[in-house]
PQR file of N, CA, C, O and H, with PARSE charges and radii, in Angstrom:
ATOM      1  N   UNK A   1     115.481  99.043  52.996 -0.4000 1.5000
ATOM      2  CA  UNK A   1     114.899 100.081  53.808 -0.0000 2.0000
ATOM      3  C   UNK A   1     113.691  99.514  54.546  0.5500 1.7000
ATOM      4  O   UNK A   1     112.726  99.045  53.943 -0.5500 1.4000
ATOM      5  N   UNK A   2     113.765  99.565  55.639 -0.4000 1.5000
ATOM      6  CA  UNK A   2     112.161  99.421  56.701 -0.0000 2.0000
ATOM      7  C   UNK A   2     111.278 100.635  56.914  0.5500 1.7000
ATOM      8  O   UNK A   2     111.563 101.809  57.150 -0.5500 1.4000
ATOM      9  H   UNK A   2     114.549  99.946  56.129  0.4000 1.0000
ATOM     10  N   UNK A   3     110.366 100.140  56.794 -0.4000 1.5000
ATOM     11  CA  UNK A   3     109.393 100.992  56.524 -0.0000 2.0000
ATOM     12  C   UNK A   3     108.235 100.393  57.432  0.5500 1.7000
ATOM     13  O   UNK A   3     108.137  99.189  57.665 -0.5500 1.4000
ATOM     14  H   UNK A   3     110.134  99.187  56.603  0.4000 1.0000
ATOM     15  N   UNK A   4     107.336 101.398  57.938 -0.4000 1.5000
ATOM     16  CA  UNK A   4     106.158 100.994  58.458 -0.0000 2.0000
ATOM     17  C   UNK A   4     105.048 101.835  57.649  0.5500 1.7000
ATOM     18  O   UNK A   4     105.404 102.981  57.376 -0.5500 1.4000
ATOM     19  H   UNK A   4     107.416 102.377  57.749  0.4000 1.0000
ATOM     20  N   UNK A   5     103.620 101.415  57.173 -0.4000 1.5000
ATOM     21  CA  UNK A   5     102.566 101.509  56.351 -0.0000 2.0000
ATOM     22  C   UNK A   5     101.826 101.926  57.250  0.5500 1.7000
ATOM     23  O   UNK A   5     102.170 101.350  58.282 -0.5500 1.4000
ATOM     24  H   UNK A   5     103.331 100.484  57.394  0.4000 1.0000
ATOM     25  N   UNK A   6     100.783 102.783  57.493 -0.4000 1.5000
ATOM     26  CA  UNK A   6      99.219 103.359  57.998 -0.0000 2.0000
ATOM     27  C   UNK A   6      98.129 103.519  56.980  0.5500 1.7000
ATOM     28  O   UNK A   6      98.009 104.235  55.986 -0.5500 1.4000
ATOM     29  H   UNK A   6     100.503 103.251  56.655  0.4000 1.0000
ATOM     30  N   UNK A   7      97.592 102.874  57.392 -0.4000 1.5000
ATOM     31  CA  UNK A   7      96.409 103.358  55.877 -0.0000 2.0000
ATOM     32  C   UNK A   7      95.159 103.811  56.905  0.5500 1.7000
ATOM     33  O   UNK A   7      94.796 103.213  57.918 -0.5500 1.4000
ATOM     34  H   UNK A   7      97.690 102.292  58.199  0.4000 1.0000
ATOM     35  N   UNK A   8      94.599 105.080  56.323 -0.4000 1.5000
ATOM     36  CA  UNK A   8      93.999 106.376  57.032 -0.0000 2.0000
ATOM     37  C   UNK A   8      92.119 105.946  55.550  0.5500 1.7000
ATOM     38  O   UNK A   8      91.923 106.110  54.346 -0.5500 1.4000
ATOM     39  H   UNK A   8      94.893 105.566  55.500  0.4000 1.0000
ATOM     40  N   UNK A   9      91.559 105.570  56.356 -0.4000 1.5000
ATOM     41  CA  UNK A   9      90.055 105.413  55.751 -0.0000 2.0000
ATOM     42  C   UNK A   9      89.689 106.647  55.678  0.5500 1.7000
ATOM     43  O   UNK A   9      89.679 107.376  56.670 -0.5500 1.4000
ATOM     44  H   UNK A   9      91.718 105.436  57.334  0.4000 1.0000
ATOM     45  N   UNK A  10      89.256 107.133  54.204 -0.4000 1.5000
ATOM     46  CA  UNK A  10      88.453 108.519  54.426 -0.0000 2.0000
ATOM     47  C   UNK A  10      87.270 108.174  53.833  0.5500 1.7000
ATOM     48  O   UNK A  10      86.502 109.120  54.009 -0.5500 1.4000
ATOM     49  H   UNK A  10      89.263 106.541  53.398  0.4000 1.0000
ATOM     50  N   UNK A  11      86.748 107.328  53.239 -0.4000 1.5000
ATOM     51  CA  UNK A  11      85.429 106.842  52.854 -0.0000 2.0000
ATOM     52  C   UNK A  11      85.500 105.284  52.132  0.5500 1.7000
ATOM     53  O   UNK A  11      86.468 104.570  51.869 -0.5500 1.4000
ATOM     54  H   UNK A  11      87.372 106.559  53.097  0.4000 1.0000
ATOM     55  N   UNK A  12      84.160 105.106  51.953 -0.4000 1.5000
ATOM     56  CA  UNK A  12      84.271 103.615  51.412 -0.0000 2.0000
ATOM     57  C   UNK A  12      85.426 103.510  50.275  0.5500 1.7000
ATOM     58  O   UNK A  12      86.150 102.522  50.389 -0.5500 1.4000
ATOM     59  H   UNK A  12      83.373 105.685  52.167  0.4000 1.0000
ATOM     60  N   UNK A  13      85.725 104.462  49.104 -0.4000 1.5000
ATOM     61  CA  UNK A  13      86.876 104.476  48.017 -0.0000 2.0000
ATOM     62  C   UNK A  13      87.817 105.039  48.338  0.5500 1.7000
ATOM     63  O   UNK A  13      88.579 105.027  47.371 -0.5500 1.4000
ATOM     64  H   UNK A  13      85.136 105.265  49.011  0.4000 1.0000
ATOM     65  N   UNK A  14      88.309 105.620  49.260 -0.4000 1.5000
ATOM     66  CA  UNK A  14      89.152 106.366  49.523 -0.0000 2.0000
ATOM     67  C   UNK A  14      90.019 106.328  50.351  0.5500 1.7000
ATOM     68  O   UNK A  14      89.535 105.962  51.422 -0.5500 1.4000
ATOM     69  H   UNK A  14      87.690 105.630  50.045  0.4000 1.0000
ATOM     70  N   UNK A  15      91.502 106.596  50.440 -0.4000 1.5000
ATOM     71  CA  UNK A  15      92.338 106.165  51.612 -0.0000 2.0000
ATOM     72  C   UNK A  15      93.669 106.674  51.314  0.5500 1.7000
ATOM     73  O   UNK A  15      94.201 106.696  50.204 -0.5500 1.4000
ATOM     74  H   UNK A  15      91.895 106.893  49.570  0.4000 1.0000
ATOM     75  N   UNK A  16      94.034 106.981  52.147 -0.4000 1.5000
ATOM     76  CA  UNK A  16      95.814 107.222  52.736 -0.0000 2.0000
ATOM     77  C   UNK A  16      96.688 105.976  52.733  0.5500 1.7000
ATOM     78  O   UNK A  16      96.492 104.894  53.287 -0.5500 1.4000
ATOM     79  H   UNK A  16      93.602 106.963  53.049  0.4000 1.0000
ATOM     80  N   UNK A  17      97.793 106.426  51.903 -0.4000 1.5000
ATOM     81  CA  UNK A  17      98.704 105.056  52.718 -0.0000 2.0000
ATOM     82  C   UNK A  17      99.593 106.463  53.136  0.5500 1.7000
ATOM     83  O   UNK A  17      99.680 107.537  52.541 -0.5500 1.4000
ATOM     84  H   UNK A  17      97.952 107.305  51.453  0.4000 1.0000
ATOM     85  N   UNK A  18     100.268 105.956  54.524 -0.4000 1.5000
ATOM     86  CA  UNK A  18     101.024 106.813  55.227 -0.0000 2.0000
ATOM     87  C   UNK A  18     102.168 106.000  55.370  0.5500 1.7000
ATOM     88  O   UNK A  18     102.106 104.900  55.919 -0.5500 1.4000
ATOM     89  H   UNK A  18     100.198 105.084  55.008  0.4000 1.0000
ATOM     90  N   UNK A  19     103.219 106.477  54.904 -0.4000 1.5000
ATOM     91  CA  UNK A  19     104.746 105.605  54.875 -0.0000 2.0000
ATOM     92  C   UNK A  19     105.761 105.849  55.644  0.5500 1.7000
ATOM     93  O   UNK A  19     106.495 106.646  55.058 -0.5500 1.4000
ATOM     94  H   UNK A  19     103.269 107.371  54.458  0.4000 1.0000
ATOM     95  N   UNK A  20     106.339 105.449  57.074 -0.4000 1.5000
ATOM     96  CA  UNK A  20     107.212 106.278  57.920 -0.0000 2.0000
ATOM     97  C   UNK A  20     108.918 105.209  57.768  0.5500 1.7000
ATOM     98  O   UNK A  20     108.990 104.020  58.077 -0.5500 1.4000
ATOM     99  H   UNK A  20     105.743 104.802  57.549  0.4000 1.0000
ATOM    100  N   UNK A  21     109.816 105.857  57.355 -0.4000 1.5000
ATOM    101  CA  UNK A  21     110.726 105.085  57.290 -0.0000 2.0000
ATOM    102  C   UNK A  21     111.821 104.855  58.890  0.5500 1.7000
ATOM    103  O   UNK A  21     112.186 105.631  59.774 -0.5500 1.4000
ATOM    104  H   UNK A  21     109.757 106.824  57.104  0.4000 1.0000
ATOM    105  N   UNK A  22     111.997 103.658  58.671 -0.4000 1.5000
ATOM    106  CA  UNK A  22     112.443 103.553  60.043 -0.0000 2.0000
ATOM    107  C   UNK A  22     113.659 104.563  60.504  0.5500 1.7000
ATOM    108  O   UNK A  22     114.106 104.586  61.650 -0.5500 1.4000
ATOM    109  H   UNK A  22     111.701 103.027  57.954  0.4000 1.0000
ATOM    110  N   UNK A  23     114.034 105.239  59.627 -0.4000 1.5000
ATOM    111  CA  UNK A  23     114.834 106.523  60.652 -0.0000 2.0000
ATOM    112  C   UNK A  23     114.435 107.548  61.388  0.5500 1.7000
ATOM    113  O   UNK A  23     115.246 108.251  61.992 -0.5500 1.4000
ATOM    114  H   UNK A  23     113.670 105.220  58.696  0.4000 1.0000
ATOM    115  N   UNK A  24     113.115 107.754  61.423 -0.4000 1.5000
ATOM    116  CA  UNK A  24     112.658 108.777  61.743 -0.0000 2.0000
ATOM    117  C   UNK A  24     112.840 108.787  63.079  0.5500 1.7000
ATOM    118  O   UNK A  24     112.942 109.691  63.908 -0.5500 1.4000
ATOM    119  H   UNK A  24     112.456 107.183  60.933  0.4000 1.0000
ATOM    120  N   UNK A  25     112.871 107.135  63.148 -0.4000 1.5000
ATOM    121  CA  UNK A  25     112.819 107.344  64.980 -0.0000 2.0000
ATOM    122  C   UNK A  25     111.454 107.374  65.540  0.5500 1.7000
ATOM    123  O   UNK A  25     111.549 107.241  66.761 -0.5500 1.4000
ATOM    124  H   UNK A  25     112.789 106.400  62.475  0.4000 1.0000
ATOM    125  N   UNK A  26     110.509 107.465  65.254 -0.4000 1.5000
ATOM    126  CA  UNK A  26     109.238 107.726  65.856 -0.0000 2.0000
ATOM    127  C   UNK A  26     108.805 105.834  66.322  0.5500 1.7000
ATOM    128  O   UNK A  26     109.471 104.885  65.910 -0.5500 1.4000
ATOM    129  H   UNK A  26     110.433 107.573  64.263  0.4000 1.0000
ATOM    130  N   UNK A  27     107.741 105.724  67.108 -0.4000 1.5000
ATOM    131  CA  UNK A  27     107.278 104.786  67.498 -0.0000 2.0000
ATOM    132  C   UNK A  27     106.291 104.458  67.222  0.5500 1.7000
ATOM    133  O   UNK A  27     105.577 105.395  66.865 -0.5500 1.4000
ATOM    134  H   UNK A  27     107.200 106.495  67.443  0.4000 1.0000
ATOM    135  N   UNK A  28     105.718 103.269  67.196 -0.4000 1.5000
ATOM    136  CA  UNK A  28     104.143 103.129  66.468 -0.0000 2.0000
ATOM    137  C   UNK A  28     102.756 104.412  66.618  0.5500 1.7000
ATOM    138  O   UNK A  28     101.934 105.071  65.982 -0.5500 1.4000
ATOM    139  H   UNK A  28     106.298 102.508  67.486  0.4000 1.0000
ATOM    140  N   UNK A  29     103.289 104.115  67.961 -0.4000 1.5000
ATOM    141  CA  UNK A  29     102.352 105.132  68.645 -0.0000 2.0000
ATOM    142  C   UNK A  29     102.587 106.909  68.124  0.5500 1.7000
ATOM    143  O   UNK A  29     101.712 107.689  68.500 -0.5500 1.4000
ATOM    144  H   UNK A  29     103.956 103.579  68.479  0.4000 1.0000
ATOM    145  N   UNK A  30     103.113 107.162  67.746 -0.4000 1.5000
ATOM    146  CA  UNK A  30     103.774 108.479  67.526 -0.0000 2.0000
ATOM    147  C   UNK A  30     103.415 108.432  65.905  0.5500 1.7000
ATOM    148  O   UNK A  30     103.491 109.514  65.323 -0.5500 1.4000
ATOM    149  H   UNK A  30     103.824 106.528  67.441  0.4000 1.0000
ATOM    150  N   UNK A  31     103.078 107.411  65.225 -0.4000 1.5000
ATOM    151  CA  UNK A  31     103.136 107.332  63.723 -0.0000 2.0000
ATOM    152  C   UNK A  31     101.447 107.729  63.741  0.5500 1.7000
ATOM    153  O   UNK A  31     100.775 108.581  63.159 -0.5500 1.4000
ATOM    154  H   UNK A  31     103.017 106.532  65.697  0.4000 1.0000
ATOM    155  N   UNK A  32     101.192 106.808  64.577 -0.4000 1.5000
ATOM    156  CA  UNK A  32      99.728 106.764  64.843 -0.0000 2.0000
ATOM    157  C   UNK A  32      98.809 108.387  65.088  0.5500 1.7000
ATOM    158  O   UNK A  32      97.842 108.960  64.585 -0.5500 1.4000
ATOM    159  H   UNK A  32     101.737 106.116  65.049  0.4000 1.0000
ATOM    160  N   UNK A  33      99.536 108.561  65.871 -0.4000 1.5000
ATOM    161  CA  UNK A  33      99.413 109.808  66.333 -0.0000 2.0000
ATOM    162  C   UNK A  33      99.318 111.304  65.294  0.5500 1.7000
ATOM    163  O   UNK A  33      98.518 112.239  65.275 -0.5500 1.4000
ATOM    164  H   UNK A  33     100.321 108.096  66.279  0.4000 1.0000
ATOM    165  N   UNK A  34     100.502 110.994  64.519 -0.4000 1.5000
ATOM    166  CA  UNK A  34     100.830 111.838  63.354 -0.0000 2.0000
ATOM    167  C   UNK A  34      99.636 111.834  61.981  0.5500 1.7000
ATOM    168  O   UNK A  34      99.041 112.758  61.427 -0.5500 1.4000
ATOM    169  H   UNK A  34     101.153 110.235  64.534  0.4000 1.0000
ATOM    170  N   UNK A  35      99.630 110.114  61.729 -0.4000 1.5000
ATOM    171  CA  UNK A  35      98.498 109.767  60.683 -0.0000 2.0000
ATOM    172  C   UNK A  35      97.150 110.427  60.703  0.5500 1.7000
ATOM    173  O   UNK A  35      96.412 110.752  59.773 -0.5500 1.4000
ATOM    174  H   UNK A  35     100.114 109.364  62.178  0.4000 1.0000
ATOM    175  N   UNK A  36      96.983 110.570  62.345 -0.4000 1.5000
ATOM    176  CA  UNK A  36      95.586 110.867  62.861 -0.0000 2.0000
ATOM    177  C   UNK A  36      95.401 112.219  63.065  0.5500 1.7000
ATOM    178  O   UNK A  36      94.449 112.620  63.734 -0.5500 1.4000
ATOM    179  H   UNK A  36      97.582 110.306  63.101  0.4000 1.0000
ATOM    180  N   UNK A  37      96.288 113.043  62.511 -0.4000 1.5000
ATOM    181  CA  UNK A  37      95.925 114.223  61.960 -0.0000 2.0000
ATOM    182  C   UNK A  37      95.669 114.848  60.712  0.5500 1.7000
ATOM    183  O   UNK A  37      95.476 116.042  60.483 -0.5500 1.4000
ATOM    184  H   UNK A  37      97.061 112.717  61.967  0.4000 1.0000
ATOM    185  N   UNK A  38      95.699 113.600  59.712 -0.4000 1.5000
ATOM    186  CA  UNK A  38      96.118 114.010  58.513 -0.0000 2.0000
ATOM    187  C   UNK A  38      94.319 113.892  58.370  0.5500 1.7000
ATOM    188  O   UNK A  38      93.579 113.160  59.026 -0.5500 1.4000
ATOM    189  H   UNK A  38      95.856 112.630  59.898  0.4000 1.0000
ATOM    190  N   UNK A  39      93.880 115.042  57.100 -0.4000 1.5000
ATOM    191  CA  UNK A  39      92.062 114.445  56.864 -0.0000 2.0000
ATOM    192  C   UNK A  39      92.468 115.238  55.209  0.5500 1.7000
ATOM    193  O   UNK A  39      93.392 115.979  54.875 -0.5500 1.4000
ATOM    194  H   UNK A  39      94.481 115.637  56.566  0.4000 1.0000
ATOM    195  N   UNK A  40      91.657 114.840  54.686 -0.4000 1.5000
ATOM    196  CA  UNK A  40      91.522 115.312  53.694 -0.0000 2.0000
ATOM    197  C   UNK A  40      89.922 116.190  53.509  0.5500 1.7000
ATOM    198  O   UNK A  40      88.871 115.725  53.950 -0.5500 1.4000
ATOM    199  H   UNK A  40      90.907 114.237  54.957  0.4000 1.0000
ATOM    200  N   UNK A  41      89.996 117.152  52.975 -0.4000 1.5000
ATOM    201  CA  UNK A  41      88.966 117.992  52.667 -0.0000 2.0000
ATOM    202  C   UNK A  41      87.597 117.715  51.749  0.5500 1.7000
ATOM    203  O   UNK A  41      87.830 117.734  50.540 -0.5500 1.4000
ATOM    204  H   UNK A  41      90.849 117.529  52.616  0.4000 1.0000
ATOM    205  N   UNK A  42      86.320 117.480  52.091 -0.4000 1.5000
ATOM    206  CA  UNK A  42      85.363 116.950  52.117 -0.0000 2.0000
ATOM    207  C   UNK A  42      85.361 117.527  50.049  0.5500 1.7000
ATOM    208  O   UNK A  42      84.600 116.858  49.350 -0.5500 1.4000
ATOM    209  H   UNK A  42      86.131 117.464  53.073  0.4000 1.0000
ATOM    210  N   UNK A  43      86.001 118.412  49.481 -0.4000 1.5000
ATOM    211  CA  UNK A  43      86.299 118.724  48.145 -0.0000 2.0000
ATOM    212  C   UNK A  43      87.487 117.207  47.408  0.5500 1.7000
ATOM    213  O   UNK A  43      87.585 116.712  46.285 -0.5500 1.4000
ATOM    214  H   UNK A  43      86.619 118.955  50.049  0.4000 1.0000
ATOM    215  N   UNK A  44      88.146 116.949  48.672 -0.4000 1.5000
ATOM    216  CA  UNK A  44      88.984 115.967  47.643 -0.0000 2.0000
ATOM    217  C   UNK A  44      88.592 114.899  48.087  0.5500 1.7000
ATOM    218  O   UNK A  44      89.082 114.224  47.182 -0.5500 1.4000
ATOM    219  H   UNK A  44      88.067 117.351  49.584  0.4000 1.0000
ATOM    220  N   UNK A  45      88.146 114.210  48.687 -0.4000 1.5000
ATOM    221  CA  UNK A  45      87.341 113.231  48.876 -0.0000 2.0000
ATOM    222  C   UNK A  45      86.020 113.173  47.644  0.5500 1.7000
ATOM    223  O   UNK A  45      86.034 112.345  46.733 -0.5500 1.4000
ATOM    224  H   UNK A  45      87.748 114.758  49.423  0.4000 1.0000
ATOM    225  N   UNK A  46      85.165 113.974  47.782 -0.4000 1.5000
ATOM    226  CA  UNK A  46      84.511 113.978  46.337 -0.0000 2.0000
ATOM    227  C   UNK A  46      85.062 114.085  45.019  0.5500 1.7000
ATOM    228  O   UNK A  46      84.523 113.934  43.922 -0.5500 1.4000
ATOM    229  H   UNK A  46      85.153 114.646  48.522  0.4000 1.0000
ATOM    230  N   UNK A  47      85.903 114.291  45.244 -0.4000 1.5000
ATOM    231  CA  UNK A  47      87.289 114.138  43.647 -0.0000 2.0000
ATOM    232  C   UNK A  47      87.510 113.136  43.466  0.5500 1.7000
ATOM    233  O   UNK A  47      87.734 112.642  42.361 -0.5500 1.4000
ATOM    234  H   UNK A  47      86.340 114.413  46.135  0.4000 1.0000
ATOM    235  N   UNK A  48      87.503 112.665  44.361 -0.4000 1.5000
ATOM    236  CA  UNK A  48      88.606 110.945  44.733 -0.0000 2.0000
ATOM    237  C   UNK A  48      87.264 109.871  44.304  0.5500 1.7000
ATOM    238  O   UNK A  48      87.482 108.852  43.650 -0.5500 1.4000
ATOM    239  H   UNK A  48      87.320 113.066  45.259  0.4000 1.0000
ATOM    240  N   UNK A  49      86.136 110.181  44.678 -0.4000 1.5000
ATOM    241  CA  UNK A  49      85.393 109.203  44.826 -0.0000 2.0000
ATOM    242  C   UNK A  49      84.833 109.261  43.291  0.5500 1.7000
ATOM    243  O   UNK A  49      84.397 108.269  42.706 -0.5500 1.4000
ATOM    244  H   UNK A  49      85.960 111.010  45.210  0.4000 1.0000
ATOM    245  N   UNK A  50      84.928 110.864  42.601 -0.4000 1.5000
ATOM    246  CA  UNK A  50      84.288 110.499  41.284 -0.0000 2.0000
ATOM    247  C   UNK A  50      85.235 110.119  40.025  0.5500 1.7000
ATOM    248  O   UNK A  50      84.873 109.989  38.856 -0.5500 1.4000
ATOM    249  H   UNK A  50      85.282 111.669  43.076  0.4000 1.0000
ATOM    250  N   UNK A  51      86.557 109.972  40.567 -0.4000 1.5000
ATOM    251  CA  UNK A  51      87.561 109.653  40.059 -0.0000 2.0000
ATOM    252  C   UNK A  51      87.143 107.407  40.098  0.5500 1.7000
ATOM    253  O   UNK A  51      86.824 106.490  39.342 -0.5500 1.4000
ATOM    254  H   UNK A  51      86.851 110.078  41.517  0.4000 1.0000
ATOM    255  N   UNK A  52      87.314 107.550  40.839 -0.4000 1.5000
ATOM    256  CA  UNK A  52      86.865 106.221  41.584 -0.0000 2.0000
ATOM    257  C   UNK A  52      86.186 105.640  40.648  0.5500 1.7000
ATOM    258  O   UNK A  52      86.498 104.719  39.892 -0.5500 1.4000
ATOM    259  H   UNK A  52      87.574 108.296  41.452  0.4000 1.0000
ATOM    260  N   UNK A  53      84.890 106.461  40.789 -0.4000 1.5000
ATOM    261  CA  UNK A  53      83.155 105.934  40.219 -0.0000 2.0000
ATOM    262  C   UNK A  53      83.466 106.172  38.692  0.5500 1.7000
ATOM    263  O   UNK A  53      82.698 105.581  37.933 -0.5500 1.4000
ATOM    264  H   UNK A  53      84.637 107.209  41.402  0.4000 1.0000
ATOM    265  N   UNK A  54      84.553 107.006  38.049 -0.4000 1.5000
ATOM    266  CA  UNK A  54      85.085 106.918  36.594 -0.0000 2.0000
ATOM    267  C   UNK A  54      85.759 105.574  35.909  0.5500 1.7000
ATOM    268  O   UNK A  54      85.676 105.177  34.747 -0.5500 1.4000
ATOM    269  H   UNK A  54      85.177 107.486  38.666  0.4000 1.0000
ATOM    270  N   UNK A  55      86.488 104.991  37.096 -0.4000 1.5000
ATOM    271  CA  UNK A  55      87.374 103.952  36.589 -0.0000 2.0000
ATOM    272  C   UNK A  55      86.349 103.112  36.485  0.5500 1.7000
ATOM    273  O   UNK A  55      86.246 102.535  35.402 -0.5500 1.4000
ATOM    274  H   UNK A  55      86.555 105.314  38.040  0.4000 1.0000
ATOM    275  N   UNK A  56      85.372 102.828  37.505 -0.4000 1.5000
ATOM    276  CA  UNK A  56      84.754 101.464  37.569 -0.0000 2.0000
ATOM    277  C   UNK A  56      83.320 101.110  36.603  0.5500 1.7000
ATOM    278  O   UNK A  56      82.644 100.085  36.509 -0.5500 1.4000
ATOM    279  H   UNK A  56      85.456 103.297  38.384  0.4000 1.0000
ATOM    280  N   UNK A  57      83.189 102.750  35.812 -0.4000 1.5000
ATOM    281  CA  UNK A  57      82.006 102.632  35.510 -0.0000 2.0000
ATOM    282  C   UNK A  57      82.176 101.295  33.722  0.5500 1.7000
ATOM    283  O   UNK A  57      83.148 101.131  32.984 -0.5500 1.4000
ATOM    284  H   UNK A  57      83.737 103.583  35.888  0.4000 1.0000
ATOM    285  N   UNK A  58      81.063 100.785  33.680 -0.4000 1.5000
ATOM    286  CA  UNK A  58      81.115 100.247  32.221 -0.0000 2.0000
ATOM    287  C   UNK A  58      80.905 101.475  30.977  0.5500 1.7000
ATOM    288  O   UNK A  58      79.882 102.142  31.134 -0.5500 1.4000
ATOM    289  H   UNK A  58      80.273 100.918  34.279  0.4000 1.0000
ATOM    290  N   UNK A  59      81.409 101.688  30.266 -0.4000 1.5000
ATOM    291  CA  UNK A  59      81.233 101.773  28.922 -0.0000 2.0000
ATOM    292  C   UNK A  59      80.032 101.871  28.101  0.5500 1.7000
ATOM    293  O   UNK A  59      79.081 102.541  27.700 -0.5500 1.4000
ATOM    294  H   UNK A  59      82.239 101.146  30.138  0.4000 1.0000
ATOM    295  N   UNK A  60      80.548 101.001  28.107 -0.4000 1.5000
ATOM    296  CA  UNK A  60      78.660 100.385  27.601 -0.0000 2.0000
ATOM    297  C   UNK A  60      77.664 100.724  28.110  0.5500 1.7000
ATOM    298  O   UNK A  60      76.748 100.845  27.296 -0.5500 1.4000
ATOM    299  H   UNK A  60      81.321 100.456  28.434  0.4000 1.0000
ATOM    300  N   UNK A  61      77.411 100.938  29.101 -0.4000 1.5000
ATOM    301  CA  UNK A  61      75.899 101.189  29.805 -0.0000 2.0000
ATOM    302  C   UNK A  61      76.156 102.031  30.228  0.5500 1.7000
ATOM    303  O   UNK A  61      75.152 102.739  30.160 -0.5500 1.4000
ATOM    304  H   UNK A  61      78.154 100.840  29.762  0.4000 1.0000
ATOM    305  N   UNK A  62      77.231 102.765  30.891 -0.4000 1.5000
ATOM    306  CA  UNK A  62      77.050 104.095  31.781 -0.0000 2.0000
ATOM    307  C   UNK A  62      77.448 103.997  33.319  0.5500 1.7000
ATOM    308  O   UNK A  62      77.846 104.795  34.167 -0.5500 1.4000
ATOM    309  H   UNK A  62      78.047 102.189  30.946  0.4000 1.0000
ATOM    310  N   UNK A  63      77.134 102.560  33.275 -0.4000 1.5000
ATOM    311  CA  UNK A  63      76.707 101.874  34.889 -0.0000 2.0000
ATOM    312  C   UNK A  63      77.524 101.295  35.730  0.5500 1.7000
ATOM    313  O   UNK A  63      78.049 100.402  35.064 -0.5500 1.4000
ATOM    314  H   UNK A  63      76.810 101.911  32.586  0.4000 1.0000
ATOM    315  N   UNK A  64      77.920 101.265  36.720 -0.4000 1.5000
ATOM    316  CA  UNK A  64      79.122 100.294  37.599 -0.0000 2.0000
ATOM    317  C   UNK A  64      78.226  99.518  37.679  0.5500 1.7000
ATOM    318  O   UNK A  64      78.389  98.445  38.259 -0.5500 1.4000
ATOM    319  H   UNK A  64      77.493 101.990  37.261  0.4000 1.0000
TER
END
């Protein structure tokens, strides 16, 4: 299967992968287009990031 990837930055930890399979028929530009509507809500972005700041923190200290 072919596939084309978009990855959509929503903050320094955070990100979209956007996956369009080549049947869709659409064109880069049109993927582009589509990706660049997608946002995520300033609630899951702070989810994401303290999800994030959970994995990376140490144990031991508390501390990334």
């Amino acid at each position: 299967m072919e596939a084309t990837q978009i990855f959509v930055i929503q903050s320094p930890h955070v990100y979209l992968t956007v996956q369009f399979d080549a049947s869709t028929g659409l064109t880069r530009e049109q993927m582009v287009k589509v990706t660049g509507g997608i946002n995520l809500t300033p609630e899951a972005v702070a989810k994401a990031e303290k999800g994030y700041a959970a994995q990376t923190e140490n144990p031991k200290t508390g501390k990334n």
